[in-house]
PAGU-478056 format. One line per 2 residues: their letters; for each residue x, y, z of N, C-alpha, C, O, CB. Coordinates in steps of 0.1 Angstrom, whole numbers. Atoms other than C-alpha are relative to their C-alpha. Glycine has a CB too. Example, Ala and Ser with C-alpha at 12.3 -4.5 7.8 and 13.67 -1.06 7.14 Angstrom:
BEGIN
as) 9,-12,0,123,-45,78,9,12,0,19,12,7,-10,0,12; -9,-11,0,137,-11,71,-8,11,8,-3,22,9,4,5,-14
This chain:
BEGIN
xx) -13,-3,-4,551,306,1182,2,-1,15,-6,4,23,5,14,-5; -2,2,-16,566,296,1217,9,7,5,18,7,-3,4,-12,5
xx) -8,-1,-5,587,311,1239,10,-6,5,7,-13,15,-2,2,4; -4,11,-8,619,293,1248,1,1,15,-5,10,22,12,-5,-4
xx) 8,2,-8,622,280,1277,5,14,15,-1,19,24,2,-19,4; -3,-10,-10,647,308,1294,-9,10,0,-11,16,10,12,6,-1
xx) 5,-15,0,625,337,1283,-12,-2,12,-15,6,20,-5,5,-17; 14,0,-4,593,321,1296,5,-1,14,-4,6,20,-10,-13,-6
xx) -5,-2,-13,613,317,1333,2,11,4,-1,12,16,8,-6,2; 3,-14,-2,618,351,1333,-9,8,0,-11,14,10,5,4,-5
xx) 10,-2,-1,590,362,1321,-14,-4,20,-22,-1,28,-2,-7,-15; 12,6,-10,571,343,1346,7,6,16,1,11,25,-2,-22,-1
xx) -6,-8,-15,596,355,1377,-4,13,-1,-12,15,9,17,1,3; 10,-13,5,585,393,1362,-11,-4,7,-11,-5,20,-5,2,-17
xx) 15,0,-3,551,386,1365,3,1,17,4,11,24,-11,-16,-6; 0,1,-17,557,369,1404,0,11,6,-8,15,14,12,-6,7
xx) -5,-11,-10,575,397,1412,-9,13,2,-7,19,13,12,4,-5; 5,-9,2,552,424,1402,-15,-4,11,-20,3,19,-1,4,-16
xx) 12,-2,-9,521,409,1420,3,-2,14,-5,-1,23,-10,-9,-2; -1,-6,-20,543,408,1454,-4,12,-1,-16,14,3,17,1,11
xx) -4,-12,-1,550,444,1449,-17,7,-2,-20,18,3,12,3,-12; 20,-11,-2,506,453,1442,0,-3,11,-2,7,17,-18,-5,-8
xx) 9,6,-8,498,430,1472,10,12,15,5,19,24,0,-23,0; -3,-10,-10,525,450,1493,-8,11,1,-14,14,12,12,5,-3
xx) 3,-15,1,513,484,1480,-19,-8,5,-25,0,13,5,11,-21; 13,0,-8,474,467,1491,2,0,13,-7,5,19,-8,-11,-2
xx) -1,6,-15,487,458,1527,1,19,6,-2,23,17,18,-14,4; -4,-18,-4,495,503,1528,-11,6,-1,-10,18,2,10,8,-10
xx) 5,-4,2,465,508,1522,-16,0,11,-23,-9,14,3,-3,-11; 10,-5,-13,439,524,1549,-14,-10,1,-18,-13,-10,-6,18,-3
xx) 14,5,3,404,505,1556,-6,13,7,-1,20,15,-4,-18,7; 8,-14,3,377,532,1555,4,1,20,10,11,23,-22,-2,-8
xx) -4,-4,-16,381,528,1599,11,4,4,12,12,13,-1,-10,7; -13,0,-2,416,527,1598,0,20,-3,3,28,6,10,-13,-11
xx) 2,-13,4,413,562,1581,-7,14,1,-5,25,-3,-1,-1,-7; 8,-7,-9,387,575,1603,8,5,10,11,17,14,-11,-8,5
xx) -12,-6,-18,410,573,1636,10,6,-7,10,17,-2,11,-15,12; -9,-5,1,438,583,1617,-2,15,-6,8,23,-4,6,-8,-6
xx) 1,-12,-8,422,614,1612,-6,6,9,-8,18,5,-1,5,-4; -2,2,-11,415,616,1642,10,5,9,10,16,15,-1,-9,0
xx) -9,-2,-2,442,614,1653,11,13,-4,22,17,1,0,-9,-3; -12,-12,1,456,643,1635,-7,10,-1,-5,19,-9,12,0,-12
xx) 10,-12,-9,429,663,1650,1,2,13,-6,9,20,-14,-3,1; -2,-4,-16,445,659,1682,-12,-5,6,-20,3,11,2,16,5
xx) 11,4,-8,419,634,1696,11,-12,7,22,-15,3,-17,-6,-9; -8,7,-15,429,611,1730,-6,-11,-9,-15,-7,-17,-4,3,21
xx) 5,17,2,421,571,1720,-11,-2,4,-19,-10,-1,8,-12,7; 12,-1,-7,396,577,1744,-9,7,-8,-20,2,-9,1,5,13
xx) 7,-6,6,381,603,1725,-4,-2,-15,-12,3,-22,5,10,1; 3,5,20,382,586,1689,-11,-13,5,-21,-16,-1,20,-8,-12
xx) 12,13,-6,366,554,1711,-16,7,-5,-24,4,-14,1,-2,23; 14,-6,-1,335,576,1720,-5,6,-11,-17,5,-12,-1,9,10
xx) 7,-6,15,330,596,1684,-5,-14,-6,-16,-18,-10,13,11,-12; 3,10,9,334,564,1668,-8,-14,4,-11,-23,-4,12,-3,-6
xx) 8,8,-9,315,542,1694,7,-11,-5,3,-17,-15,-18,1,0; -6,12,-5,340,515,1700,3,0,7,-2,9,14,7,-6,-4
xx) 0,2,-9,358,503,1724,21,7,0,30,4,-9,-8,-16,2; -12,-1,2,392,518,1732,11,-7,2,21,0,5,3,8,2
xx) -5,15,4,409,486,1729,3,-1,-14,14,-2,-19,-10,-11,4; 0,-2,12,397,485,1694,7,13,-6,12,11,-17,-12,-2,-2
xx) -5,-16,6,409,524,1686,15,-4,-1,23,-1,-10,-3,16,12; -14,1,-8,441,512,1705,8,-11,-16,18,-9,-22,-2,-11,20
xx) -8,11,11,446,480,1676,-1,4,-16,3,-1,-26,-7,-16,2; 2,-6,17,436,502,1645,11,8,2,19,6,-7,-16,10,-5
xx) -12,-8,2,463,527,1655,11,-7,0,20,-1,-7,1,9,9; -12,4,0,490,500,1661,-4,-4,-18,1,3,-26,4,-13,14
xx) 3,5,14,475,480,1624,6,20,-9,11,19,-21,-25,-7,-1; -4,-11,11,484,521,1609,10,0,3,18,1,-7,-5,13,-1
xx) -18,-3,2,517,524,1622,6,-12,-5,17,-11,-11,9,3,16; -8,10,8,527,492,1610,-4,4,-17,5,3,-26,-6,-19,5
xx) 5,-2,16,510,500,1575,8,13,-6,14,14,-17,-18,4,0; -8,-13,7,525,534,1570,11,0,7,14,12,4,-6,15,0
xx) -12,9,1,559,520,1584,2,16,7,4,25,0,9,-7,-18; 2,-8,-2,558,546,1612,2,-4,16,-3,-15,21,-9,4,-7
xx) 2,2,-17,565,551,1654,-9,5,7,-13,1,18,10,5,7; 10,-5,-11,541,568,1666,-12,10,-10,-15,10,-22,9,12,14
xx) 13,-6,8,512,592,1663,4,9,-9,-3,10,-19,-12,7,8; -1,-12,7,533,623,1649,1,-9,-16,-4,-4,-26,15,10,7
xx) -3,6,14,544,596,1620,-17,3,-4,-22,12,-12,7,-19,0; 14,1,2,506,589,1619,-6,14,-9,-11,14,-20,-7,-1,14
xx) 5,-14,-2,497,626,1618,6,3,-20,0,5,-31,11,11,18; -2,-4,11,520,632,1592,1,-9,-18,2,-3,-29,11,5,6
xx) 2,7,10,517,605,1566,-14,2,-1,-17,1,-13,6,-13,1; 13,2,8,477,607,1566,0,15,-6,-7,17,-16,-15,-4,11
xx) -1,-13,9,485,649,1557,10,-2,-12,10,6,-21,5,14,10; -8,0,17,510,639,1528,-11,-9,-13,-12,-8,-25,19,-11,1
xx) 7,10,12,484,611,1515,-17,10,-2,-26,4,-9,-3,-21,8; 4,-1,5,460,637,1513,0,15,-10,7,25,-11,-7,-5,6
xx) -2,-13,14,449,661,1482,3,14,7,14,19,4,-18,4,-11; -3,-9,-2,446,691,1501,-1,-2,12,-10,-8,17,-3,8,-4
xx) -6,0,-20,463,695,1540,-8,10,7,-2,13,18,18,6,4; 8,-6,-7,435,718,1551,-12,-8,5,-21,-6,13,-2,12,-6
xx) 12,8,0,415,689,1545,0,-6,15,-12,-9,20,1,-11,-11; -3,4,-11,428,676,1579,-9,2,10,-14,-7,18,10,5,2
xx) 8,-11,-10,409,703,1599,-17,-8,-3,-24,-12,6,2,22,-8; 14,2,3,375,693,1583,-6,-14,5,-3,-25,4,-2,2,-15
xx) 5,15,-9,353,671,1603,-2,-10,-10,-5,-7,-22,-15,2,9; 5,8,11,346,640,1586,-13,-10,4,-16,-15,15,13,-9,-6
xx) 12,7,-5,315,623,1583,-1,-14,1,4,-22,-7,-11,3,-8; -6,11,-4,314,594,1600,-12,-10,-4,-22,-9,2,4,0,15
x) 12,10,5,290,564,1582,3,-12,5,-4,-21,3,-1,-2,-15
């Protein structure tokens, strides 16, 4: 049995549309570094100070924080601050150092 041919054009625009809408929701999504500085960052550390924990260069600290505010659709660090405490489970979690691998 076939589909004619409108259904299958719809069908198939569906589909399209749904794998923009994953690849968006991948582009929001933290790389394990990205998620390091950013908490970090809402530990109240200087660029300089996330450089030296995380031994890069603060250049590099500097282009992971601009790559988060474009990702979580955000101006600055307070955005920062506050979107990595809504994305996680519990907001005390914030406080707790994290281990850095």
């Amino acid at each position: 049995m076939y589909l004619n041919q409108d259904l299958q054009i719809n069908v198939t625009i569906y589909y399209k549309s749904v794998i923009v809408q994953i690849n968006k929701m991948k582009n929001k999504v933290l790389t394990k570094q990205e998620n390091r500085v950013a908490h970090l960052i809402a530990n109240e550390f200087l660029e300089k100070e996330i450089a030296a924990t995380l031994f890069i260069s603060v250049h590099t600290v500097h282009t992971h924080t601009k790559n988060i505010r474009k990702k979580l659709n955000v101006k600055n660090i307070a955005g920062i601050t506050r979107e990595y405490m809504l994305r996680l489970t519990n907001c005390a979690d914030v406080l707790k150092p994290q281990i850095i691998k």
